[in-house]
N, CA, C and O atoms as CSV, one atom per row, in Angstrom:
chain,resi,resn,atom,element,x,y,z
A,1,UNK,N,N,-67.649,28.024,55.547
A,1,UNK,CA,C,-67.508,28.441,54.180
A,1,UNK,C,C,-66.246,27.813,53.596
A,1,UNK,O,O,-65.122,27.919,54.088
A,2,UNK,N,N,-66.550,27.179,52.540
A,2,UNK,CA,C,-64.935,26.625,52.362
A,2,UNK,C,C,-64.559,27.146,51.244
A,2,UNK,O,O,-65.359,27.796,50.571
A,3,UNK,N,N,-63.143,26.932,50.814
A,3,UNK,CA,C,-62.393,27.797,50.123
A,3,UNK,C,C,-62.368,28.000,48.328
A,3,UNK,O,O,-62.673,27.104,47.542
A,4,UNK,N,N,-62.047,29.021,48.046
A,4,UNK,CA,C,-62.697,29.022,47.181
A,4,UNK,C,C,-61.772,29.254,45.939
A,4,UNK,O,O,-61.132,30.304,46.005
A,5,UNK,N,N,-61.551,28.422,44.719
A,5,UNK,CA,C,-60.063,27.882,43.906
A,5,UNK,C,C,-60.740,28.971,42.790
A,5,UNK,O,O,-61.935,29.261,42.739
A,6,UNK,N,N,-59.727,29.470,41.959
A,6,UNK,CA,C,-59.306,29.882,41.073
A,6,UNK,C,C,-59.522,28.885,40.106
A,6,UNK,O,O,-59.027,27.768,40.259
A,7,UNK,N,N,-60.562,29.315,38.618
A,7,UNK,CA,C,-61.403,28.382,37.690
A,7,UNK,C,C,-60.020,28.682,36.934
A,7,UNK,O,O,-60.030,27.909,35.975
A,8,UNK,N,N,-58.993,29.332,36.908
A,8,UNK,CA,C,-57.998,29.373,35.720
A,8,UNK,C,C,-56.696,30.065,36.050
A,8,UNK,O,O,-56.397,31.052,36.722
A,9,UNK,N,N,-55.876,28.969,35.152
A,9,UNK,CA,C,-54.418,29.196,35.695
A,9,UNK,C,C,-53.877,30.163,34.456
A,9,UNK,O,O,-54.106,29.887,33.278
A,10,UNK,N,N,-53.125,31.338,34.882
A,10,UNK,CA,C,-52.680,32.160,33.960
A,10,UNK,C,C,-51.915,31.409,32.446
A,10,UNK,O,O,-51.339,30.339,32.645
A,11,UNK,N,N,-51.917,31.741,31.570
A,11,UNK,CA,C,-51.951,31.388,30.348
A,11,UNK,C,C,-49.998,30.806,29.880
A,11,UNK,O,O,-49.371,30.048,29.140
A,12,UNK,N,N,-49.871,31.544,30.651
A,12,UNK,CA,C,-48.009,31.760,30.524
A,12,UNK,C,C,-47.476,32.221,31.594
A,12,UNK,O,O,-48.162,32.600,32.544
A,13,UNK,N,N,-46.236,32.250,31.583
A,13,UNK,CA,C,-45.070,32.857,32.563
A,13,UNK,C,C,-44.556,34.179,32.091
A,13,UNK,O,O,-44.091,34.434,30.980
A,14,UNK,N,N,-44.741,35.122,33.297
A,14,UNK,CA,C,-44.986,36.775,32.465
A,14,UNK,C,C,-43.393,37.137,32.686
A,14,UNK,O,O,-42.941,37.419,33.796
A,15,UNK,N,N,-42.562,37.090,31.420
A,15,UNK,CA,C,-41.156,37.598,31.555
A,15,UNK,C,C,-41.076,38.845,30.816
A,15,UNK,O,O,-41.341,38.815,29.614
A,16,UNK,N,N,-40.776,39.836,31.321
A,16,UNK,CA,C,-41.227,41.166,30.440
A,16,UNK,C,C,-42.328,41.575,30.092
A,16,UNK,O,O,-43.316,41.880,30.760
A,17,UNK,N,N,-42.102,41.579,28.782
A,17,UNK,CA,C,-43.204,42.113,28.252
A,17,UNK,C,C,-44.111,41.086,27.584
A,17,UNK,O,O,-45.226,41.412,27.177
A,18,UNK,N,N,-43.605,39.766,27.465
A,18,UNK,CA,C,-43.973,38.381,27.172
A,18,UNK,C,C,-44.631,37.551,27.967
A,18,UNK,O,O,-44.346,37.478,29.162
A,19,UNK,N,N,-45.523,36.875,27.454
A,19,UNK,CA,C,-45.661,35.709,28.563
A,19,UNK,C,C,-45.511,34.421,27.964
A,19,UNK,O,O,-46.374,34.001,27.193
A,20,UNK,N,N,-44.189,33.558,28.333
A,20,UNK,CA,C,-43.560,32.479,27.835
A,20,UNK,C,C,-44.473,31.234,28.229
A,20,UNK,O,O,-44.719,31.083,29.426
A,21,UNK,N,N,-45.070,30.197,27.163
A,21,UNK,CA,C,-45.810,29.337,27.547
A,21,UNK,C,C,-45.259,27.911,28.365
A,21,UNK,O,O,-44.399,27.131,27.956
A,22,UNK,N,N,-45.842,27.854,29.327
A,22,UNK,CA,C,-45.747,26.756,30.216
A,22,UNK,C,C,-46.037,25.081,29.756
A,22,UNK,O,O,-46.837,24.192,30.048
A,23,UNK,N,N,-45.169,25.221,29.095
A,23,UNK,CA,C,-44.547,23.782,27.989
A,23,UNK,C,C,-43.582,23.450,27.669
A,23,UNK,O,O,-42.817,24.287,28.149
A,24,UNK,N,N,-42.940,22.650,27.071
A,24,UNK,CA,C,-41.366,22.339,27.527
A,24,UNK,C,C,-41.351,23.435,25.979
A,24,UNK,O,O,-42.420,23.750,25.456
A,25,UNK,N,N,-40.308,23.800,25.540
A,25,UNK,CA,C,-39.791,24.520,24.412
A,25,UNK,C,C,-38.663,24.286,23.453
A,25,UNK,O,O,-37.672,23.721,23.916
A,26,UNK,N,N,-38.657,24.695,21.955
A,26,UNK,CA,C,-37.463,23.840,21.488
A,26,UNK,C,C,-36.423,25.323,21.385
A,26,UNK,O,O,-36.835,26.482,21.335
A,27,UNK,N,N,-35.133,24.905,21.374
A,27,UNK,CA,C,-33.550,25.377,21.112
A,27,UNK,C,C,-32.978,25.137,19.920
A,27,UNK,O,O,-32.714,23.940,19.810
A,28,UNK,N,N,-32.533,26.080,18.535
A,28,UNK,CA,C,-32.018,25.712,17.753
A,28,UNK,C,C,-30.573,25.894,18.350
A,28,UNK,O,O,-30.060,26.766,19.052
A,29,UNK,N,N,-30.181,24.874,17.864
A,29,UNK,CA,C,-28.377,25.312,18.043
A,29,UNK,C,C,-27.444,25.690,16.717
A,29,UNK,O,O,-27.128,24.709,16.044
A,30,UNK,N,N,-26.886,27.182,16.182
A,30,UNK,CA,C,-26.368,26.842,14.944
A,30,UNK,C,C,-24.761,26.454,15.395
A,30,UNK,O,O,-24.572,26.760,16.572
A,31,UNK,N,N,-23.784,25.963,14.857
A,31,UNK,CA,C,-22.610,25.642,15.059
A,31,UNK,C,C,-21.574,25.028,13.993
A,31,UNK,O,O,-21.602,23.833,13.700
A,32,UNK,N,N,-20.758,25.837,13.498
A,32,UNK,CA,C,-20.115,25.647,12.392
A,32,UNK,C,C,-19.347,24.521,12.517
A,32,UNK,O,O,-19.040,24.095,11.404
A,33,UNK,N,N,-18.991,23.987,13.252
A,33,UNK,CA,C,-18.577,22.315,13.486
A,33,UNK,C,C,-19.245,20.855,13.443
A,33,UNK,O,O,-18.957,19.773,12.931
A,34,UNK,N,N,-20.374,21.412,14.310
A,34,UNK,CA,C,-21.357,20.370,14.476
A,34,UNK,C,C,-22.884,20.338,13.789
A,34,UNK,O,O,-23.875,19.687,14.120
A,35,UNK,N,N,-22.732,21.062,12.969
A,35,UNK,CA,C,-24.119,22.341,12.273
A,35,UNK,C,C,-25.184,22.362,13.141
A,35,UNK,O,O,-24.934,22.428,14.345
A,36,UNK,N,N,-26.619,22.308,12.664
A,36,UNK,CA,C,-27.953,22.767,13.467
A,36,UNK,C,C,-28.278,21.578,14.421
A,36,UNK,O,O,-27.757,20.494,14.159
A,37,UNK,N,N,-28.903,21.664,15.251
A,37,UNK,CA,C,-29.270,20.613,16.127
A,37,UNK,C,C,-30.544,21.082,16.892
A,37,UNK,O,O,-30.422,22.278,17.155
A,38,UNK,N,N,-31.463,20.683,17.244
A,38,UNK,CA,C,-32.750,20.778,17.736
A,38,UNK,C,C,-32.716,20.091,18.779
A,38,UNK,O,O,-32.396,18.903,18.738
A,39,UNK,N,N,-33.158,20.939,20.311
A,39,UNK,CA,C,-32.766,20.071,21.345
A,39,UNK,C,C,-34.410,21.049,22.276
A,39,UNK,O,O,-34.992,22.083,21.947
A,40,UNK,N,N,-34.650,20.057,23.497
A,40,UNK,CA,C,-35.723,20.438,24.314
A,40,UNK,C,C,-35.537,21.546,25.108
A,40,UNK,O,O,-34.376,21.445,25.504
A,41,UNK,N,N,-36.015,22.528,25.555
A,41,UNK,CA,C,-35.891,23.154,26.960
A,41,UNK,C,C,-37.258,22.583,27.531
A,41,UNK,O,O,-38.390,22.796,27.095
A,42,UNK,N,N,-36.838,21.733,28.714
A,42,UNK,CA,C,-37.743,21.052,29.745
A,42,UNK,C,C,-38.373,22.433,30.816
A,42,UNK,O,O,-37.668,23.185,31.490
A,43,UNK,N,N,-39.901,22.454,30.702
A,43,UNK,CA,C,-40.248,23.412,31.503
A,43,UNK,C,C,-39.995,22.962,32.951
A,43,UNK,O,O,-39.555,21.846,33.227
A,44,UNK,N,N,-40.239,23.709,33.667
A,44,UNK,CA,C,-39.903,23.099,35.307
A,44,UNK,C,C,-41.138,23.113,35.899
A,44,UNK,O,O,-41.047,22.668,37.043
A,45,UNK,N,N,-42.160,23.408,35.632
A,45,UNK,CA,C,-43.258,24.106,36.177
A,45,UNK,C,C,-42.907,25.373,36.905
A,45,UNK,O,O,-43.617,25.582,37.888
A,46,UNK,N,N,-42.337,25.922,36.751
A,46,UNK,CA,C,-42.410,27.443,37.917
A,46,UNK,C,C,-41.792,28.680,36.394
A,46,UNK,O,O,-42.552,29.314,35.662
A,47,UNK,N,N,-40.653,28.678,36.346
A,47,UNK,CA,C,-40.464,30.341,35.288
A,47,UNK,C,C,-38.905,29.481,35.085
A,47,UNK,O,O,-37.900,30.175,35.244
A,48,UNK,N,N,-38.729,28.136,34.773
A,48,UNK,CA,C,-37.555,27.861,33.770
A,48,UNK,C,C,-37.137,26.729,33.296
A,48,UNK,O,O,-37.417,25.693,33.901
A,49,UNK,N,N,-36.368,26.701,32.095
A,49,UNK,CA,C,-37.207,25.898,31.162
A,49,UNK,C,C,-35.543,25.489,30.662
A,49,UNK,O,O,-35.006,26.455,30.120
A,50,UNK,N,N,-34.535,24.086,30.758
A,50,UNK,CA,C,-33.405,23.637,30.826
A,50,UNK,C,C,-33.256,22.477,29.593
A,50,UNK,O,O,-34.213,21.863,29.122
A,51,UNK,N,N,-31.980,22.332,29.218
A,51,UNK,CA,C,-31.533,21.346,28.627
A,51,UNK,C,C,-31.494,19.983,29.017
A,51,UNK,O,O,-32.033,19.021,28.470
A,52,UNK,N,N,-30.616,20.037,30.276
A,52,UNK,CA,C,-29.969,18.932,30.741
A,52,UNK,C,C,-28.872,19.633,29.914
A,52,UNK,O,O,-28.770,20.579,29.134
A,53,UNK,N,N,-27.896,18.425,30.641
A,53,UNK,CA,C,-26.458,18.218,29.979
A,53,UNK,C,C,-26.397,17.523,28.876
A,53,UNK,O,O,-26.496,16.297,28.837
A,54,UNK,N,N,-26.153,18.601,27.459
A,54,UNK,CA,C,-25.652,17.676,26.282
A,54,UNK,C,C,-24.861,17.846,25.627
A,54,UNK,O,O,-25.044,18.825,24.903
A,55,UNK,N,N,-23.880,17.288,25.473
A,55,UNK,CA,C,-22.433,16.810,24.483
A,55,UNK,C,C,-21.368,17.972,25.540
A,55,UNK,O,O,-20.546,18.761,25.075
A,56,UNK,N,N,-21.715,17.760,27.154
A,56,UNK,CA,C,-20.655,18.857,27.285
A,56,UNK,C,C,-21.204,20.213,27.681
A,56,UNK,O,O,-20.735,21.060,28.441
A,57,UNK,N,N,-22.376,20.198,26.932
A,57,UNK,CA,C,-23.171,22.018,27.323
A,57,UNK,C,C,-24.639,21.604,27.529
A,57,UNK,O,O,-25.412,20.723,27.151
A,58,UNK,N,N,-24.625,23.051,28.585
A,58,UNK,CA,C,-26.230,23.045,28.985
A,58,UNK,C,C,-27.178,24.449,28.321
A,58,UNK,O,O,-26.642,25.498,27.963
A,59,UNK,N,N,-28.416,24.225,28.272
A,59,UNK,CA,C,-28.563,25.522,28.026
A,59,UNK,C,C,-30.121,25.519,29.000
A,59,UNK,O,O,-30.960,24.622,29.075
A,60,UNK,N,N,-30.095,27.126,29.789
A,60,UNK,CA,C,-31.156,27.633,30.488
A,60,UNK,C,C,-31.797,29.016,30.247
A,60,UNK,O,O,-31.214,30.096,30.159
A,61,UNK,N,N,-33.238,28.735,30.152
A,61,UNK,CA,C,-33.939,30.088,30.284
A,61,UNK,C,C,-34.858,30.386,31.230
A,61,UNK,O,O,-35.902,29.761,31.416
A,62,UNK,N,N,-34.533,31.207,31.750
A,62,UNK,CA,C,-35.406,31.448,32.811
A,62,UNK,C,C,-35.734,33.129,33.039
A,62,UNK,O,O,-34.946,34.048,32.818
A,63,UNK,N,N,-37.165,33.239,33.557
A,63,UNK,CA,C,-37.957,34.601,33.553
A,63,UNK,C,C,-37.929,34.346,35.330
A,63,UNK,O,O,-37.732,33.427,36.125
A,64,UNK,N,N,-38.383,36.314,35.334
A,64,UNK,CA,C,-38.261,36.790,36.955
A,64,UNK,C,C,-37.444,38.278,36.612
A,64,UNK,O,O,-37.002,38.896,37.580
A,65,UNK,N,N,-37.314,38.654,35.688
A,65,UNK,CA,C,-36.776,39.595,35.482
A,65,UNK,C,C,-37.306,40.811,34.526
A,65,UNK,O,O,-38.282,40.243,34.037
A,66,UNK,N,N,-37.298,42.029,33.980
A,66,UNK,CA,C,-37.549,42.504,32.914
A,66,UNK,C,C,-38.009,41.994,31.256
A,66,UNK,O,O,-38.962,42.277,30.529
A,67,UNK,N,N,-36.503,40.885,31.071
A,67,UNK,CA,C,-36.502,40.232,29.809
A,67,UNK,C,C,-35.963,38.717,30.488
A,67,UNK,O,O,-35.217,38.554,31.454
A,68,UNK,N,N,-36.588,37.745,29.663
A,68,UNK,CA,C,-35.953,36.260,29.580
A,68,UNK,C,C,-34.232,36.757,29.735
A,68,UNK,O,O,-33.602,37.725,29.308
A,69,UNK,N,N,-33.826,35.402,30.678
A,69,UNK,CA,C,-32.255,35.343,30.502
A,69,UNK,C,C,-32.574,33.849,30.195
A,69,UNK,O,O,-33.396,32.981,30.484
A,70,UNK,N,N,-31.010,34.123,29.143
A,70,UNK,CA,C,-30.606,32.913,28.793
A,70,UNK,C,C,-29.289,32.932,28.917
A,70,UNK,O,O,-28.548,33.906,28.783
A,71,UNK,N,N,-28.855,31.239,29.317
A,71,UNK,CA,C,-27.644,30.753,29.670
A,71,UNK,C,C,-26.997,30.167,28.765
A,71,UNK,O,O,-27.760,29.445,28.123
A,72,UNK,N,N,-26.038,30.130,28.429
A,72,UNK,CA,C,-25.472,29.053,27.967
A,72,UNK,C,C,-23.782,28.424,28.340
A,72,UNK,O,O,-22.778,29.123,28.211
A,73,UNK,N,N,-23.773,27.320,28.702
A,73,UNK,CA,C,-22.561,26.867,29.870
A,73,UNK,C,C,-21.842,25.634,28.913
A,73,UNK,O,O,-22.324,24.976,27.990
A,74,UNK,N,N,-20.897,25.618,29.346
A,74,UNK,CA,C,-19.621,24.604,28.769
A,74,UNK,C,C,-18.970,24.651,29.721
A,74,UNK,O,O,-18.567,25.526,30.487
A,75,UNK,N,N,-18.813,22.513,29.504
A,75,UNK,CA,C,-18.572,21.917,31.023
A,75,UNK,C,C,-16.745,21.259,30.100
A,75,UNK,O,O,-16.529,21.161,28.892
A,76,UNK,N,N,-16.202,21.082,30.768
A,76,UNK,CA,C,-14.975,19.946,30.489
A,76,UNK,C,C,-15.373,18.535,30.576
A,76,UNK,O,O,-14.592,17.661,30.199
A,77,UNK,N,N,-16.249,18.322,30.931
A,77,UNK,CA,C,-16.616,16.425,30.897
A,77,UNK,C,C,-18.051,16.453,30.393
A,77,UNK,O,O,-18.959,17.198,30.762
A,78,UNK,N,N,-18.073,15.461,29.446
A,78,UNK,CA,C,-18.971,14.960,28.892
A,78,UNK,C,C,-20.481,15.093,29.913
A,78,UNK,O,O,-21.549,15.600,29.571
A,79,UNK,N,N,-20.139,14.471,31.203
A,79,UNK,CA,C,-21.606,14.574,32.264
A,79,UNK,C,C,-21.891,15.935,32.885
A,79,UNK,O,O,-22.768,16.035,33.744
A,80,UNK,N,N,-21.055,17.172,32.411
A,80,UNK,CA,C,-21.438,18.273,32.650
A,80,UNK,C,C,-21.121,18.817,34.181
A,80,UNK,O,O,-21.675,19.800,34.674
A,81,UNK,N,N,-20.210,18.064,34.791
A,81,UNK,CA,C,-19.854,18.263,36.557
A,81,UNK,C,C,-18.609,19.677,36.434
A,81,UNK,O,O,-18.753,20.543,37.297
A,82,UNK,N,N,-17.702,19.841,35.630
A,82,UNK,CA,C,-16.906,21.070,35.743
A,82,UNK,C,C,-16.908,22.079,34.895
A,82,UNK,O,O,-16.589,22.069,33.707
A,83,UNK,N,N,-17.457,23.364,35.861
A,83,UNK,CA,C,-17.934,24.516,34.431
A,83,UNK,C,C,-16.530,24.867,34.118
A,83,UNK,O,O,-15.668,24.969,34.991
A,84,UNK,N,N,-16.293,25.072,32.702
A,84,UNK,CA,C,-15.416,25.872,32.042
A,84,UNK,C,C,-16.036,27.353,31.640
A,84,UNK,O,O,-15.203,28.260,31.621
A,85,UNK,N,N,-16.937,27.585,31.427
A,85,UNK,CA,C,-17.494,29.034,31.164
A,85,UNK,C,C,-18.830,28.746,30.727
A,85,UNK,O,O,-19.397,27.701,30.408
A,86,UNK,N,N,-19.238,30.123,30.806
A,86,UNK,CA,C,-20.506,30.380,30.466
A,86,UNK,C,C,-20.901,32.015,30.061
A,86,UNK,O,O,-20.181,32.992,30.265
A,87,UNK,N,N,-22.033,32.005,29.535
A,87,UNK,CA,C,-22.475,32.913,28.278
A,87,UNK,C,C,-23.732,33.320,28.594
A,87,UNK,O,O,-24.277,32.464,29.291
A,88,UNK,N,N,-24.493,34.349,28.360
A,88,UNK,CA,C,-26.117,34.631,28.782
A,88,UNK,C,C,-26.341,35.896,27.628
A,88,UNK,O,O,-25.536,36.213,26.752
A,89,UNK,N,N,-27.316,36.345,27.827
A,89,UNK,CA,C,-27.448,37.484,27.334
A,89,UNK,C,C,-27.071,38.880,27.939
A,89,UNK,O,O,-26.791,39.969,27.438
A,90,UNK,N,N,-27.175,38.414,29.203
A,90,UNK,CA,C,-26.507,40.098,29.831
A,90,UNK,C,C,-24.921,39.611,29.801
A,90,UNK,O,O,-24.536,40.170,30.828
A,91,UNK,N,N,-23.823,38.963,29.305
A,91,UNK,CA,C,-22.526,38.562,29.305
A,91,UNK,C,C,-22.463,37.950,27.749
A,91,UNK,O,O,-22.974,36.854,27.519
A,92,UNK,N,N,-21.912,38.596,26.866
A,92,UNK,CA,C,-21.519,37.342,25.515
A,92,UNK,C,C,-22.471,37.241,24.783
A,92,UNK,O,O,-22.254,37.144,23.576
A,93,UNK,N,N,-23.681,37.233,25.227
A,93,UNK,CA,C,-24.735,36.844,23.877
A,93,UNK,C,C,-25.640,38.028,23.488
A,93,UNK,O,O,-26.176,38.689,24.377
A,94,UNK,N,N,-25.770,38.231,22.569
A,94,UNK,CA,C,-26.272,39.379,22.353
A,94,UNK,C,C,-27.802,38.853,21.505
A,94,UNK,O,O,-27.844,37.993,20.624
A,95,UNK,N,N,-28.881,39.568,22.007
A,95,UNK,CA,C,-30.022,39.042,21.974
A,95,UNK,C,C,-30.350,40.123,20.761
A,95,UNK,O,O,-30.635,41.320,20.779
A,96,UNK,N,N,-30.173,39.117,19.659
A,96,UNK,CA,C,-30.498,39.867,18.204
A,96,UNK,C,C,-31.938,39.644,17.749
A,96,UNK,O,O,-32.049,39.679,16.524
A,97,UNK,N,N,-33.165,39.405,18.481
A,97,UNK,CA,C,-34.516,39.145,18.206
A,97,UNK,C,C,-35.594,38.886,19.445
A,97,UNK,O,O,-35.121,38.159,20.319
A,98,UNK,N,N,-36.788,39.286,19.658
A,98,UNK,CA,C,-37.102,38.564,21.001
A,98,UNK,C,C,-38.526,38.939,20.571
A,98,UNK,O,O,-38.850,40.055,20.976
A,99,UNK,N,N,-39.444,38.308,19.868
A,99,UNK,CA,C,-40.739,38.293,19.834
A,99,UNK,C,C,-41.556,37.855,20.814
A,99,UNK,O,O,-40.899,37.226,21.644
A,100,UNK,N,N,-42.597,37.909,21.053
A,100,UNK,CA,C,-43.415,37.411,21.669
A,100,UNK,C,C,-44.662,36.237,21.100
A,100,UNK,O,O,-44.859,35.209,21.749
A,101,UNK,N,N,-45.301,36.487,20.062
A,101,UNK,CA,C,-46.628,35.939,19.650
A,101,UNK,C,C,-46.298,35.876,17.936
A,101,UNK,O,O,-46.664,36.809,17.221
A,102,UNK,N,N,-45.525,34.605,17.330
A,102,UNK,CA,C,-45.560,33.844,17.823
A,102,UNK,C,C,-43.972,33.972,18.647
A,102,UNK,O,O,-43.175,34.749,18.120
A,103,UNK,N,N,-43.540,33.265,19.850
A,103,UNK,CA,C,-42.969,32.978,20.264
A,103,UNK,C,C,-41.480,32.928,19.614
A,103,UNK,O,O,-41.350,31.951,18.876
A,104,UNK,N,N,-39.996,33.987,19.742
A,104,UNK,CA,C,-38.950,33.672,19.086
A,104,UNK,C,C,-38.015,34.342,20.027
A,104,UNK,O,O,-38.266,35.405,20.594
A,105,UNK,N,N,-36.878,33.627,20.162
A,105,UNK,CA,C,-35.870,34.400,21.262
A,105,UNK,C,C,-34.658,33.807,20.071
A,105,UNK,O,O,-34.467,32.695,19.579
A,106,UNK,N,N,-33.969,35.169,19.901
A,106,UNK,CA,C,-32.278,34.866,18.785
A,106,UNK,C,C,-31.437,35.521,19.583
A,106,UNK,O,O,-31.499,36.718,19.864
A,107,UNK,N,N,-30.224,34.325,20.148
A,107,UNK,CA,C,-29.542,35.098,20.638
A,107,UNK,C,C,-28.003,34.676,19.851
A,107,UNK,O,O,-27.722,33.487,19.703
A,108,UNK,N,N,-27.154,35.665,19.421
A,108,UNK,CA,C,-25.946,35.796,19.073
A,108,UNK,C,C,-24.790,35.541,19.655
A,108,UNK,O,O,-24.585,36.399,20.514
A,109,UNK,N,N,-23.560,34.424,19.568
A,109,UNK,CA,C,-22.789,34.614,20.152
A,109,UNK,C,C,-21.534,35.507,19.641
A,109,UNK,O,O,-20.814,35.297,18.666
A,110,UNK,N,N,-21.473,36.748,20.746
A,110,UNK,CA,C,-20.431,37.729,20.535
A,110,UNK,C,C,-18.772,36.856,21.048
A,110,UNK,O,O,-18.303,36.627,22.163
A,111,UNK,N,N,-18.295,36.577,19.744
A,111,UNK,CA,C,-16.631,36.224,19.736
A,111,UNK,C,C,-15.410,36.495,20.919
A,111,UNK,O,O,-14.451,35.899,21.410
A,112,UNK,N,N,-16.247,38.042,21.047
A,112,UNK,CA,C,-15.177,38.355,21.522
A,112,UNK,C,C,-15.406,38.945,23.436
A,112,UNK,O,O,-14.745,39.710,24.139
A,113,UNK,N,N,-16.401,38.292,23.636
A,113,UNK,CA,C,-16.665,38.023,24.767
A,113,UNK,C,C,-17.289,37.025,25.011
A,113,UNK,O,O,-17.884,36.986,26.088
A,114,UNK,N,N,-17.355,36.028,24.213
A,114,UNK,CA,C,-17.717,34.449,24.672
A,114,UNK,C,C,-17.150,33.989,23.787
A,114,UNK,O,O,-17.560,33.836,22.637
A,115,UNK,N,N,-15.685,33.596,24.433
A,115,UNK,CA,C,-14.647,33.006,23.160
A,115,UNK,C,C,-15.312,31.400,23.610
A,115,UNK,O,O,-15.972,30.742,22.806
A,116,UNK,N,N,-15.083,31.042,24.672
A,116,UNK,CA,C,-15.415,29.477,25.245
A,116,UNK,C,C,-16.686,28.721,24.038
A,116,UNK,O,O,-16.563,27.637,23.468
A,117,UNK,N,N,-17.734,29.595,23.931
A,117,UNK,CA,C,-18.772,29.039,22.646
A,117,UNK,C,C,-18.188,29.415,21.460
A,117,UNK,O,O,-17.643,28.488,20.861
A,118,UNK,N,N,-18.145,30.343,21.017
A,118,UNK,CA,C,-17.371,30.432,19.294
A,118,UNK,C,C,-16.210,29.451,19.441
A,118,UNK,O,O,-16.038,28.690,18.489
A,119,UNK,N,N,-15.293,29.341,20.606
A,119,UNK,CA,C,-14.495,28.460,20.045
A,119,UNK,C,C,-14.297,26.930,19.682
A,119,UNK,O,O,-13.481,26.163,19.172
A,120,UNK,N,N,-15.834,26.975,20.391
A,120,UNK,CA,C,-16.394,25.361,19.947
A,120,UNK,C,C,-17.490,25.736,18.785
A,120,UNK,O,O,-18.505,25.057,18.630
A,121,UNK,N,N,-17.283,26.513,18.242
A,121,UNK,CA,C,-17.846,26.530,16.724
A,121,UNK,C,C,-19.566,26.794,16.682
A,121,UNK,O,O,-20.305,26.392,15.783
A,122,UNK,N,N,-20.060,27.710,18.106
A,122,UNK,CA,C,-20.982,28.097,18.317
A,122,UNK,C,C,-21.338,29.530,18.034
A,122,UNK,O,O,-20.572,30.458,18.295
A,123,UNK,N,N,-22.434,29.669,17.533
A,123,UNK,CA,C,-22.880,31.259,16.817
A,123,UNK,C,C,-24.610,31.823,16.972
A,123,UNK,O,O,-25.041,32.971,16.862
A,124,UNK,N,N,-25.086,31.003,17.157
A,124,UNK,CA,C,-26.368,31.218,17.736
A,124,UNK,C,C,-27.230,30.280,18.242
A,124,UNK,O,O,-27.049,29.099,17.946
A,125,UNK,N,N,-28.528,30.743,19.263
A,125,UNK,CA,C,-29.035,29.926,19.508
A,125,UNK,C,C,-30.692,30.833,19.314
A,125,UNK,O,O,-30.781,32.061,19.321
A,126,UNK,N,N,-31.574,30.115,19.193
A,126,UNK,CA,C,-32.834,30.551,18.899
A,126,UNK,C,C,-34.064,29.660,19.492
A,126,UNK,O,O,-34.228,28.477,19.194
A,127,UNK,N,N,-34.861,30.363,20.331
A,127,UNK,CA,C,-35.426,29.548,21.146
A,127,UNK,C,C,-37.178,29.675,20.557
A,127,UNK,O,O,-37.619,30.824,20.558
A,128,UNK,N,N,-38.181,28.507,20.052
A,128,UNK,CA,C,-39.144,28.593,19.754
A,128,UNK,C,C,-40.325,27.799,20.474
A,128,UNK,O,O,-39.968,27.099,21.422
A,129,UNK,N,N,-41.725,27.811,20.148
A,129,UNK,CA,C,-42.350,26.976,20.958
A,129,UNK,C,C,-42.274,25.391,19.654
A,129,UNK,O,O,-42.759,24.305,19.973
């Protein structure tokens, strides 16, 4: 008897109460220095979905938990090799929105526990499909 495959792969990645689609995803960045910027989160195939290193910062989301966490890190060199700090939603960012259908994650950066992003002129980030 040989084995017998599964006609369908679940629809999304179940983070909470969400299920985040298995596609790369976009990142608004707002930033009073550098203003808005539109950048990728690369899915990984498994439950997380990354920047790469750009201008200095990375940003990650990843499910396995209750709710999506999101990262957000600032390096001292341009190629992103020495962390200077970092920010998430359970630390500094305060997750001021989180829809599901269509798809919206707003997260806030709190000043005064993520000085390292406000002080590079960072204030939110908002994650869409």
């Amino acid at each position: 008897m040989g084995r017998r495959r599964c006609c369908c792969a679940p629809p999304g990645v179940t983070c909470g109460s969400c299920s985040l689609p298995k596609k790369d995803l976009k990142l608004t960045t707002y930033n009073g220095l550098l203003g808005v910027r539109v950048l990728t989160l690369v899915y990984d195939g498994v439950a997380t979905w990354d920047t790469g290193c750009v201008s200095s910062n990375r940003w990650t989301l990843s499910c396995g938990g209750a709710t999506p966490s999101f990262v957000a890190r600032a390096y001292n060199t341009a190629s992103c090799t020495l962390l200077t700090g970092q920010c998430s939603n359970a630390s500094g960012l305060t997750t001021f929105e989180l829809k599901c259908d269509p798809l919206l994650l707003d997260y806030r950066v709190n000043p005064s526990s993520c000085g390292i992003l406000s002080v590079a002129g960072f204030s939110r980030f908002v994650v869409t499909e």
